[in-house]
ZAPA-544746 format. One record per residue (C-alpha): residue in three letters; chain; residue number from 1; x, y, z. Coordinates in pm, 1 decimal. Layout:
<recs>
rec residu ala, chaine A, num NUM, x X, y Y, z Z
...
</recs>
This chain:
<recs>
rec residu unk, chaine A, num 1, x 17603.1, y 16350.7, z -1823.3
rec residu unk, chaine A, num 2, x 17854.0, y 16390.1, z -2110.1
rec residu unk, chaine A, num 3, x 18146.9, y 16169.8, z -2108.5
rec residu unk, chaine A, num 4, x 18508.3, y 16324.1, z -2054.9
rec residu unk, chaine A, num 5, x 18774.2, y 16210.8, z -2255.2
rec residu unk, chaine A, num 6, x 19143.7, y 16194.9, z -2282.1
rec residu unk, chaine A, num 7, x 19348.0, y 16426.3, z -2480.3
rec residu unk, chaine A, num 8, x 19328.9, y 16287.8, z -2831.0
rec residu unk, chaine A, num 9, x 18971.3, y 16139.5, z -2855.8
rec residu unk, chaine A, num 10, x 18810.6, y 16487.5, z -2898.6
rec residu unk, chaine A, num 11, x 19076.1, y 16585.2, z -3201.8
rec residu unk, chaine A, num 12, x 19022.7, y 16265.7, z -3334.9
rec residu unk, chaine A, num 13, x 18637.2, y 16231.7, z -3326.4
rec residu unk, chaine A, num 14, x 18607.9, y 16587.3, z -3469.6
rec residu unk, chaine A, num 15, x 18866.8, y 16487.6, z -3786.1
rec residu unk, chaine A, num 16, x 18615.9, y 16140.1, z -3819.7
rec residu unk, chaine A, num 17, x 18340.2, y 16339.5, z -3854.2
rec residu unk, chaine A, num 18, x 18482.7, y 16607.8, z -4107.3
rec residu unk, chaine A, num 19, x 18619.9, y 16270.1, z -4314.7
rec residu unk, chaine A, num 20, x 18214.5, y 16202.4, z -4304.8
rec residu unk, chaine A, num 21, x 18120.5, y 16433.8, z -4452.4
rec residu unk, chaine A, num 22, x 18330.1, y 16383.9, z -4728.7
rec residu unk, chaine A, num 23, x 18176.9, y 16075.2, z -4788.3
rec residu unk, chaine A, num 24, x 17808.8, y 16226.7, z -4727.6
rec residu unk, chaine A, num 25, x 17891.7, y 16477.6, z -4945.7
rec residu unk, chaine A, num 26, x 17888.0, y 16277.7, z -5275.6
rec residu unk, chaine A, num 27, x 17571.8, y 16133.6, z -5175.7
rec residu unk, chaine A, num 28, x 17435.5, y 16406.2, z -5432.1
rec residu unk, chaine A, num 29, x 17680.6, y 16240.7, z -5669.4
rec residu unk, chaine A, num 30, x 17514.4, y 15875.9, z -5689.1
rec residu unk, chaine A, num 31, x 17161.7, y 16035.8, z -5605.9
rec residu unk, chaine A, num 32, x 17215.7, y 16171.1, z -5938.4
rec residu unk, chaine A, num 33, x 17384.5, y 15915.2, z -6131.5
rec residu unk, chaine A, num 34, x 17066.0, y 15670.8, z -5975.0
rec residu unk, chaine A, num 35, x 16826.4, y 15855.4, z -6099.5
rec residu unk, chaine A, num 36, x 16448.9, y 15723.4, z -6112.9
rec residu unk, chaine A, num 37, x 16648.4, y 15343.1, z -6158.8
rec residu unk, chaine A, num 38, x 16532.1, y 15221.9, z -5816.2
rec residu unk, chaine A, num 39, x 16200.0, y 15367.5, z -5602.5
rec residu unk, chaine A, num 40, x 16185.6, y 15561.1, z -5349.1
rec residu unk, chaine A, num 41, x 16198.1, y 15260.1, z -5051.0
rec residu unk, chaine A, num 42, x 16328.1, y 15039.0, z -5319.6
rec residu unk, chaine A, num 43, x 16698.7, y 15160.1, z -5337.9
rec residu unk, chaine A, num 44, x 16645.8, y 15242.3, z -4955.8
rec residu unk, chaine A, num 45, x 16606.9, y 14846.4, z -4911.5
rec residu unk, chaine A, num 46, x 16843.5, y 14712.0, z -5162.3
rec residu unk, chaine A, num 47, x 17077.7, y 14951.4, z -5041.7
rec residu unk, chaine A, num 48, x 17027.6, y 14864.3, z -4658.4
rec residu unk, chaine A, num 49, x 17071.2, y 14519.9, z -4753.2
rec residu unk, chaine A, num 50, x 17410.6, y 14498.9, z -4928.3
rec residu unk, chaine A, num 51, x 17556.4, y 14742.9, z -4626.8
rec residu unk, chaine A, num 52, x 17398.1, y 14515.8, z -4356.7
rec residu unk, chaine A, num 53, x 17549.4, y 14184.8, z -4524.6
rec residu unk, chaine A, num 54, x 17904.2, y 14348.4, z -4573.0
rec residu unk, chaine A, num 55, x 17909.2, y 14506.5, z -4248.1
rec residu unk, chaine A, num 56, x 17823.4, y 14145.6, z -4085.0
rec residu unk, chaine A, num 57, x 18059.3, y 13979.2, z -4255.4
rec residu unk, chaine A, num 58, x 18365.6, y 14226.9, z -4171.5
rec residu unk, chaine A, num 59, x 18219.8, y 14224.9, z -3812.4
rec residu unk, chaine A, num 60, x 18169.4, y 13846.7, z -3788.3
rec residu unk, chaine A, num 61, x 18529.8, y 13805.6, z -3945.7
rec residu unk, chaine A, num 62, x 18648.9, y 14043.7, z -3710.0
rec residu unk, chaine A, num 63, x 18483.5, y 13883.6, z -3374.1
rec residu unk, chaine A, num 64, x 18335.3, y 14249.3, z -3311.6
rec residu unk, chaine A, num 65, x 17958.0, y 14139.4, z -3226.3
rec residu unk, chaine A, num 66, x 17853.0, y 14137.3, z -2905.5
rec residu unk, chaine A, num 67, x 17534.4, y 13997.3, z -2772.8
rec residu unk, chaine A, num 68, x 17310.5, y 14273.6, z -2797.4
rec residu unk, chaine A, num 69, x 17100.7, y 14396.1, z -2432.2
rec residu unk, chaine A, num 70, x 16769.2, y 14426.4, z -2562.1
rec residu unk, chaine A, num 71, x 16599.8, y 14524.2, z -2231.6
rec residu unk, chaine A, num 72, x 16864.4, y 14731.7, z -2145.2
rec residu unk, chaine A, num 73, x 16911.0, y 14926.8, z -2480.7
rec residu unk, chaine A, num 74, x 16551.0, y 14955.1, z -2568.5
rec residu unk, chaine A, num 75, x 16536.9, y 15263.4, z -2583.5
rec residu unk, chaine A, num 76, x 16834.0, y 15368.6, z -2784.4
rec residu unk, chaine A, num 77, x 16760.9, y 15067.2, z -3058.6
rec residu unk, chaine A, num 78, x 16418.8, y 15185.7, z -3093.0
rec residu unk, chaine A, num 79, x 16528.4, y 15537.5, z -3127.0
rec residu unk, chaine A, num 80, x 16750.3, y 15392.2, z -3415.1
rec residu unk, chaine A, num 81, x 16478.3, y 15239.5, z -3621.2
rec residu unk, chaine A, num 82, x 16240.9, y 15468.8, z -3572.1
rec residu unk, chaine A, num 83, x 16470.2, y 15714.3, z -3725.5
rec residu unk, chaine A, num 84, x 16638.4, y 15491.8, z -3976.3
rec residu unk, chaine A, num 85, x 16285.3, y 15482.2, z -4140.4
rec residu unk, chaine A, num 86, x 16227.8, y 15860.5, z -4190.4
rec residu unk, chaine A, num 87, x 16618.9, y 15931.1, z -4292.1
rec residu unk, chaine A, num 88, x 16654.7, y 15785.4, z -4657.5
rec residu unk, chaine A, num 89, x 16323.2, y 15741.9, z -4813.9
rec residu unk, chaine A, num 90, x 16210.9, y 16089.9, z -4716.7
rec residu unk, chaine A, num 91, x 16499.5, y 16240.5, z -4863.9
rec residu unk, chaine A, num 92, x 16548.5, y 16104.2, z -5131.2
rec residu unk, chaine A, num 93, x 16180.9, y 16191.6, z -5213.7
rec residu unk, chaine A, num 94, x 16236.4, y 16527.6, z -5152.5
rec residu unk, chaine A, num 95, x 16534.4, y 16562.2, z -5353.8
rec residu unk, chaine A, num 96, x 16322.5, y 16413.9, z -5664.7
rec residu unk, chaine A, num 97, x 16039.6, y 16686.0, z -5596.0
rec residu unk, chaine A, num 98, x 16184.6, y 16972.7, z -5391.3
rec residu unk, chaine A, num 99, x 16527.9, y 17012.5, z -5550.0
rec residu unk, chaine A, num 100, x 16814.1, y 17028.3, z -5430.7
rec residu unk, chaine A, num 101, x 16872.9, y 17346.7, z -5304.4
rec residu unk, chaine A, num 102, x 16532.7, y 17358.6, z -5039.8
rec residu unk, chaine A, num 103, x 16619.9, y 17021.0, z -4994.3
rec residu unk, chaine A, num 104, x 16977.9, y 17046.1, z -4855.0
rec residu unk, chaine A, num 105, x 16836.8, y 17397.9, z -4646.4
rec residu unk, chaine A, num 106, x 16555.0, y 17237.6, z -4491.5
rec residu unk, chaine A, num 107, x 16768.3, y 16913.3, z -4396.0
rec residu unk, chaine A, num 108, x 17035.6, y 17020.3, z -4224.6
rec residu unk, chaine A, num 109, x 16900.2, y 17311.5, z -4071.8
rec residu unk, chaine A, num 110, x 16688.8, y 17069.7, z -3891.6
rec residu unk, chaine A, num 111, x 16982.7, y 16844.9, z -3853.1
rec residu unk, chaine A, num 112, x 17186.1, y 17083.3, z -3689.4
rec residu unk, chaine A, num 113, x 16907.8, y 17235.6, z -3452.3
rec residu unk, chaine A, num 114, x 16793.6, y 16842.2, z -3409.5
rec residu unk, chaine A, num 115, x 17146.4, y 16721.3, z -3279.1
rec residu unk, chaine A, num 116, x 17137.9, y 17043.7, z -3010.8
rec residu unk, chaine A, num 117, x 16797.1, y 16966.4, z -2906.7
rec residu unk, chaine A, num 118, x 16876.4, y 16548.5, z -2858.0
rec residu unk, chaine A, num 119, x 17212.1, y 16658.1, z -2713.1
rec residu unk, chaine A, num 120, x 17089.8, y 16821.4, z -2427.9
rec residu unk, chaine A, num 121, x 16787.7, y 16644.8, z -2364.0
rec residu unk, chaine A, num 122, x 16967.9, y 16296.8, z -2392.6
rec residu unk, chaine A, num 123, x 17320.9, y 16364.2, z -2303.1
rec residu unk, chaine A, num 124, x 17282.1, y 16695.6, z -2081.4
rec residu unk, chaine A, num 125, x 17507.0, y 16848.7, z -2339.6
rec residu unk, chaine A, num 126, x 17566.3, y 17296.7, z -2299.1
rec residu unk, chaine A, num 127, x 17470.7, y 17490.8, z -2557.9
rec residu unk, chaine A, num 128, x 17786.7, y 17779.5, z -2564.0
rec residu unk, chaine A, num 129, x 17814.5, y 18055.6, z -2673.5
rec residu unk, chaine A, num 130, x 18076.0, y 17984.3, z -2914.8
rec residu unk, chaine A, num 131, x 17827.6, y 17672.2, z -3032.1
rec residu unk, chaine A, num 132, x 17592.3, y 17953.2, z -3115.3
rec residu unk, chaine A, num 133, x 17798.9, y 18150.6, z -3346.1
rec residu unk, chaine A, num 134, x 17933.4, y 17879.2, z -3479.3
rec residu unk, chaine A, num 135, x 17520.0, y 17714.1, z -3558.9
rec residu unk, chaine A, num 136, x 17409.3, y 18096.6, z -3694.0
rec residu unk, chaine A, num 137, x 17746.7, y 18126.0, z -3952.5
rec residu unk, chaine A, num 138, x 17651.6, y 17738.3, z -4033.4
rec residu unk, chaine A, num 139, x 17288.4, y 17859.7, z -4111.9
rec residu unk, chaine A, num 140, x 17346.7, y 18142.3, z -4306.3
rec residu unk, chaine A, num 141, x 17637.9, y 17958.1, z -4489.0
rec residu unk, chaine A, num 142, x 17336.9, y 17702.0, z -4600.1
rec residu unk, chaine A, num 143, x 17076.5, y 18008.9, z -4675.9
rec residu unk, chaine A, num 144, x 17379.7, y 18189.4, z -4902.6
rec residu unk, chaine A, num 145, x 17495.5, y 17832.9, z -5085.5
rec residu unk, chaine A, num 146, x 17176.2, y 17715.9, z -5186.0
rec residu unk, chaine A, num 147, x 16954.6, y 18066.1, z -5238.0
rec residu unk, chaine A, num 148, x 17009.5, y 18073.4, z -5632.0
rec residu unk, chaine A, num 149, x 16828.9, y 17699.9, z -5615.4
rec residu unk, chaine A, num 150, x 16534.6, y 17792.0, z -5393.4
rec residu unk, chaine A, num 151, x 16184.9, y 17743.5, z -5526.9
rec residu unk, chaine A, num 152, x 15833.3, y 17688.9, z -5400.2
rec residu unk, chaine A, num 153, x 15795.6, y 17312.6, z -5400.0
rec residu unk, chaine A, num 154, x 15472.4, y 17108.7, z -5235.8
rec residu unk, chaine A, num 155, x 15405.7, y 17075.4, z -4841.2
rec residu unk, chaine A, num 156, x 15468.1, y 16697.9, z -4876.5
rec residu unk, chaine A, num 157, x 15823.2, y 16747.5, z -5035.1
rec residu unk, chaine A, num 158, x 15918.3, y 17002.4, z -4744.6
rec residu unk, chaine A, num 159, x 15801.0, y 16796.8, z -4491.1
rec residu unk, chaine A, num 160, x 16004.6, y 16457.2, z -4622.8
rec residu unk, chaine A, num 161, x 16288.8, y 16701.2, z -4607.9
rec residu unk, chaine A, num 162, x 16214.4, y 16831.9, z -4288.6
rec residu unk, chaine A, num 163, x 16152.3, y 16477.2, z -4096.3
rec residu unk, chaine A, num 164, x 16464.4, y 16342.3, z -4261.8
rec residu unk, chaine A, num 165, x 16701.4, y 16592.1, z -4115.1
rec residu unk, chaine A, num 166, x 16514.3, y 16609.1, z -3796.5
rec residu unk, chaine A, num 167, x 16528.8, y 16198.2, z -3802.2
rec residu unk, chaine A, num 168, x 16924.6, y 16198.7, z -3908.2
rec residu unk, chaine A, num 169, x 16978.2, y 16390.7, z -3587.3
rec residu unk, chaine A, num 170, x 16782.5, y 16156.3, z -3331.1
rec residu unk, chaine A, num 171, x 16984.0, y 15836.2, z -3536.8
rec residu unk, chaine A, num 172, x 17311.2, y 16006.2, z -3471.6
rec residu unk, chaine A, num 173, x 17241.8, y 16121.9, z -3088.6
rec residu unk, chaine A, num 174, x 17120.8, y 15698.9, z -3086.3
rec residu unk, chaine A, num 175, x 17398.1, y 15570.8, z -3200.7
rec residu unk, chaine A, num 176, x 17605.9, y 15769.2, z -2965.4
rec residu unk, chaine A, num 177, x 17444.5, y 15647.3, z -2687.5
rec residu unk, chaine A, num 178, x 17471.0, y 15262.7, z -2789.7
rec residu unk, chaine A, num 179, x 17748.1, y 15130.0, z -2542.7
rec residu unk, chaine A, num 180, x 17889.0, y 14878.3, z -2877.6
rec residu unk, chaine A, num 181, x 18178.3, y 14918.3, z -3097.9
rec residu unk, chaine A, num 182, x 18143.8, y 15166.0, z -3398.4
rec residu unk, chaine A, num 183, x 18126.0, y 14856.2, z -3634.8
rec residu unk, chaine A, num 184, x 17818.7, y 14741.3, z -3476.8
rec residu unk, chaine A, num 185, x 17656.0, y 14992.3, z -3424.7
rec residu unk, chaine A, num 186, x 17653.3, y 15088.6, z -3765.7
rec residu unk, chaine A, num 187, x 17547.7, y 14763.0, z -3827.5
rec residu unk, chaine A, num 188, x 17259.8, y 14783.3, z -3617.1
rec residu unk, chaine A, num 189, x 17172.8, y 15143.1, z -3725.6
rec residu unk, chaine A, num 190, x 17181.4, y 15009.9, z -4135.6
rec residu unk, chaine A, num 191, x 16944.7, y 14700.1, z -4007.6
rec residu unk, chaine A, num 192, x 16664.4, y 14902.0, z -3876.7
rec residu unk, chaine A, num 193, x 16669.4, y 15116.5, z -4150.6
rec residu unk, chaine A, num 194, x 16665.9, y 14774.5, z -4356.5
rec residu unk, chaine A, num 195, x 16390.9, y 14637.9, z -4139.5
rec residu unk, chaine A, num 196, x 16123.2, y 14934.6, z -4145.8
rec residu unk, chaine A, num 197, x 16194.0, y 15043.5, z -4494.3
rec residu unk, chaine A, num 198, x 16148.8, y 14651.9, z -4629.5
rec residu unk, chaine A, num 199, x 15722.5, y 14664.9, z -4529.4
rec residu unk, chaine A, num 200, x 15736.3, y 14993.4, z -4651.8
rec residu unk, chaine A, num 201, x 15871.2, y 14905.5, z -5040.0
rec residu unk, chaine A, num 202, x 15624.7, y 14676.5, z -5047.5
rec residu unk, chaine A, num 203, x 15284.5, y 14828.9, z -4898.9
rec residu unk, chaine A, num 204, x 15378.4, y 15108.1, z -5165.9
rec residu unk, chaine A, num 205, x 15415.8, y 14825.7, z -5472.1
rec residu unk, chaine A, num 206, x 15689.3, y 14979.8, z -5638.7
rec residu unk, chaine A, num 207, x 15839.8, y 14890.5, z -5956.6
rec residu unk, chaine A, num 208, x 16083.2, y 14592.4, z -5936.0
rec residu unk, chaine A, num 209, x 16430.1, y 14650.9, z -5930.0
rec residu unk, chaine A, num 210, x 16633.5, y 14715.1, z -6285.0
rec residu unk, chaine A, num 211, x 16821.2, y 14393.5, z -6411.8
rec residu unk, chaine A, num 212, x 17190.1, y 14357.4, z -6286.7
rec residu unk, chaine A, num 213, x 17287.4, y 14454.9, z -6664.9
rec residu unk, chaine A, num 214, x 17124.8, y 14770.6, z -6567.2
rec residu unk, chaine A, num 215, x 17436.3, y 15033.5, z -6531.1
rec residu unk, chaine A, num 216, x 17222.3, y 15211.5, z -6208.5
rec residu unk, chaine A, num 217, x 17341.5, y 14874.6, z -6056.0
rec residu unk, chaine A, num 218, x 17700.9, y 14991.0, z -6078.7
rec residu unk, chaine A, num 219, x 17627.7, y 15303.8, z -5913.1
rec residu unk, chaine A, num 220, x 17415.6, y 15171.3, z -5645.9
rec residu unk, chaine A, num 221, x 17725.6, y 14927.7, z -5514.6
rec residu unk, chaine A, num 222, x 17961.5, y 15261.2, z -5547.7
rec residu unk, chaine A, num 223, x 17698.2, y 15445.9, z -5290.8
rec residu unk, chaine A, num 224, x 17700.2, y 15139.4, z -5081.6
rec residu unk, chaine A, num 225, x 18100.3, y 15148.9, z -5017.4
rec residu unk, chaine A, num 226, x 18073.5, y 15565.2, z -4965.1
rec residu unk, chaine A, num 227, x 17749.6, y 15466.0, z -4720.5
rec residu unk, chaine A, num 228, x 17982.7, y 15210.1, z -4494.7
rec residu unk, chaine A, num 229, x 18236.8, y 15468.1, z -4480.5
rec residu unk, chaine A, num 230, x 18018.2, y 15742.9, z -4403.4
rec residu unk, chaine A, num 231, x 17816.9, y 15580.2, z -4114.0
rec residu unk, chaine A, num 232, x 18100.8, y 15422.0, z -3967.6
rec residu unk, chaine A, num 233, x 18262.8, y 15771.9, z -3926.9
rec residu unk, chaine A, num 234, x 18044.6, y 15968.9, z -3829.7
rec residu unk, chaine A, num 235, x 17944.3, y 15712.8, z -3558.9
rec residu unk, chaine A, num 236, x 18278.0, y 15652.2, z -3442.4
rec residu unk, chaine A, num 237, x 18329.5, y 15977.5, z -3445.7
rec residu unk, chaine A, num 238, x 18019.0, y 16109.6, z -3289.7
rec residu unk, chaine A, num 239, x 18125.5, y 15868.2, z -2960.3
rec residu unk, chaine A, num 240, x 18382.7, y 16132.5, z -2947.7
rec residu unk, chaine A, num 241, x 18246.4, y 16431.1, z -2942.7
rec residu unk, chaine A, num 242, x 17902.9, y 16611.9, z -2850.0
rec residu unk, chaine A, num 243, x 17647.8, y 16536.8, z -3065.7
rec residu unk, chaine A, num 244, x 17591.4, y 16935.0, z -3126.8
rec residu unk, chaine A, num 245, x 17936.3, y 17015.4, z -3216.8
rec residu unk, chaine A, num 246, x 17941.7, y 16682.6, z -3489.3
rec residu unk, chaine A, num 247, x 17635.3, y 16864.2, z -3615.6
rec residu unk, chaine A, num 248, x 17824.1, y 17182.2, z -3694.1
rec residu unk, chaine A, num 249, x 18128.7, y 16938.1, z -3815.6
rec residu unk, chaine A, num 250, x 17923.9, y 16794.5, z -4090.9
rec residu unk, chaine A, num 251, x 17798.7, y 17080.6, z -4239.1
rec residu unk, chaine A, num 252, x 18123.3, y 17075.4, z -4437.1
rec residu unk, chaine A, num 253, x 17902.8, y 16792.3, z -4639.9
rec residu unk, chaine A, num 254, x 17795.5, y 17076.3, z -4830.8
rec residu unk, chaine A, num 255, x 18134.9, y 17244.3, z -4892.8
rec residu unk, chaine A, num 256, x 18252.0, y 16899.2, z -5030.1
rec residu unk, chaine A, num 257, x 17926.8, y 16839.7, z -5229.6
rec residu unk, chaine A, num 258, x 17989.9, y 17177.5, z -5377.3
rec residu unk, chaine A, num 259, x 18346.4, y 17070.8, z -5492.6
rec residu unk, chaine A, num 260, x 18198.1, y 16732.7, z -5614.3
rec residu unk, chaine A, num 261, x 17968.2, y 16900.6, z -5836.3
rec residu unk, chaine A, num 262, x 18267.2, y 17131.1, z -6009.0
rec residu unk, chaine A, num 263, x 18541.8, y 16832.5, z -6059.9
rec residu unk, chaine A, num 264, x 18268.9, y 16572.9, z -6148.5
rec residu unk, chaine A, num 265, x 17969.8, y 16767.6, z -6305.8
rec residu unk, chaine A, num 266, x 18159.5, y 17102.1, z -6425.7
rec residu unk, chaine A, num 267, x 17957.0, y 17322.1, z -6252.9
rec residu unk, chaine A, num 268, x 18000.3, y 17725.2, z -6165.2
rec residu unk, chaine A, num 269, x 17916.1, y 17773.0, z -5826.1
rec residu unk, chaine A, num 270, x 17837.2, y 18156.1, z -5796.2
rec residu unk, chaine A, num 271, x 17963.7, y 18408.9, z -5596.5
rec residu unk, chaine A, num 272, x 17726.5, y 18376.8, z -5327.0
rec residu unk, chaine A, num 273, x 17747.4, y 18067.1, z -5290.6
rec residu unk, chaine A, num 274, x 18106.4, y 18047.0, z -5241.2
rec residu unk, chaine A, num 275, x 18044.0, y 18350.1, z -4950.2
rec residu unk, chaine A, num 276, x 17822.6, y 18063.3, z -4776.5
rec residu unk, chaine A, num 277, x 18086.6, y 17796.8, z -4845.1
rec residu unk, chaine A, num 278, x 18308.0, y 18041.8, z -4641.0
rec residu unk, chaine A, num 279, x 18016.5, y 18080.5, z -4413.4
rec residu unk, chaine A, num 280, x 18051.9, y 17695.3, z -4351.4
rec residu unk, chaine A, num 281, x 18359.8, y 17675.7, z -4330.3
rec residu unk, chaine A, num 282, x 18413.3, y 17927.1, z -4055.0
rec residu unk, chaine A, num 283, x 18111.7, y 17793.9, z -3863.9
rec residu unk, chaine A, num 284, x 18341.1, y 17438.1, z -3844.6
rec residu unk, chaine A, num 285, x 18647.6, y 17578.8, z -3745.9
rec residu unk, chaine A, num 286, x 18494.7, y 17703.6, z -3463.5
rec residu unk, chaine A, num 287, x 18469.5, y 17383.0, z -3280.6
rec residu unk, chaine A, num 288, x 18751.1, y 17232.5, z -3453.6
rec residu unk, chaine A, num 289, x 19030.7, y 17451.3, z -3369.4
rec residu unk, chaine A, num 290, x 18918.4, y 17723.7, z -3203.2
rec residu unk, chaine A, num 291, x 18701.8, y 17611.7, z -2883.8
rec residu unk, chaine A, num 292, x 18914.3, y 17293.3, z -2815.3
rec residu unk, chaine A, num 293, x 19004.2, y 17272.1, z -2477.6
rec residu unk, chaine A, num 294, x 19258.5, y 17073.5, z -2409.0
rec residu unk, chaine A, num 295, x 19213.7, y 17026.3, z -2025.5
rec residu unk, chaine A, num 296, x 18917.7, y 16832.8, z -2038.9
rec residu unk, chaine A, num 297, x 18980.4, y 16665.2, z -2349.8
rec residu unk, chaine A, num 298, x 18708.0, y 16771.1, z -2533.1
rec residu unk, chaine A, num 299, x 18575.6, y 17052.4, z -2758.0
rec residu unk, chaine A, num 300, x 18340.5, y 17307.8, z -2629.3
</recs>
């Protein structure tokens, strides 16, 4: 069953998740910046890497590593690399062919329905009414923001976009469920993804990794500090709250992305798109300030 909480924990785990997706939301950012400088799995694995050896190192430094229960957990740790290999290398792929716009759509519509689905099935989680308005102003929020970008794109490209957001929601509900500290569990969510993607970069024989003259070398180390912050966040955060209503929470990725892309890249977001920014927005502040209740700690 879901887990009650005291007063503050719901608050709190709904403001990590928002501070997520502030970090998520510049993923666009040093997607773009990258470029074609590392492969698909490549920069998936060199990434991985660098997170998984700063992450130990804080958490080692810290004392914050348990012995993990591998019979008991077996479940939730395989549900964690399973879905840590169809999260970054899918995406990323379908950003490079699909665009951004269908991208983003296709991703976390799936995201969103994916962390409802998980929720209940793992977690036993209720699916409100107020949860429903809030998931159909979300959707149509994405629909309005990214219609002027839509384009036909191939059935591969839709379906890496697809399985990513669909995969991002089953990590998430995982990592919920993993009875360790935020720290490691992050930690053990960046190592699967290290672990399945590492076979993966090399089955596919991409090209070797740029020189560390290379300037995409730069921008990779920025996106690894924005990934630590990100996944330990949203994981903290998502301990907090239901795994639907962090869903709804980090659509305001987009809303950020979209301010990201006018103070860093000058760009004019049109009117409809700042109607399904709004759209967002109002979809979030559902859970956030409206359906709180403070009797059981938790929001609804």
């Amino acid at each position: 069953m879901t887990r009650h909480h005291n007063r503050p924990s719901a608050p709190l785990g709904a403001s990590l998740v928002v501070l997520s997706s502030v970090f998520y939301g510049s993923y666009g950012v040093w997607s773009v910046l990258m470029g074609s400088g590392f492969g698909n799995f490549t920069q998936a694995v060199v990434r991985s890497g660098l997170v998984v050896l700063i992450l130990w190192a804080i958490a080692a430094n810290r004392g914050a590593l348990k012995p993990v229960q591998w019979r008991r957990d077996a479940k939730w740790l395989f549900y964690s690399a399973l879905s840590s290999l169809l999260i970054g290398a899918p995406f990323y792929y379908a950003f490079q062919h699909a665009g951004v716009g269908l991208t983003n759509v296709l991703n976390y519509a799936c995201l969103i329905l994916s962390m409802f689905v998980f929720g209940r099935l793992f977690n036993k989680e209720r699916f409100t009414g107020a949860k429903l308005v809030s998931c159909v102003l979300g959707l149509a929020g994405l629909y309005l923001v990214f219609t002027p970008n839509l384009h036909a794109a191939g059935l591969l490209a839709l379906g890496a976009a697809v399985v990513s957001g669909l995969a991002t929601g089953l990590n998430i509900t995982a990592s919920k469920n993993l009875p360790y500290g935020a720290l490691q569990t992050t930690l053990i969510a960046w190592t699967g993804g290290l672990v399945t993607n590492l076979p993966l970069m090399w089955l596919t024989h991409e090209a070797p990794v740029p020189p560390l003259s290379d300037k995409h070398w730069l921008y990779l180390f920025c996106f690894v500090a924005i990934s630590i912050a990100a996944s330990w966040s949203v994981i903290q955060g998502v301990k907090l709250v239901e795994a639907g209503v962090a869903g709804i929470l980090g659509l305001l990725e987009v809303v950020f992305g979209i301010g990201f892309g006018v103070v860093l890249f000058h760009e004019h977001p049109t009117a409809i798109t700042l109607v399904g920014a709004g759209f967002i927005l109002a979809a979030a502040a559902g859970p956030y300030l409206q359906h709180y209740n403070a009797a059981r700690g938790r929001l609804e």
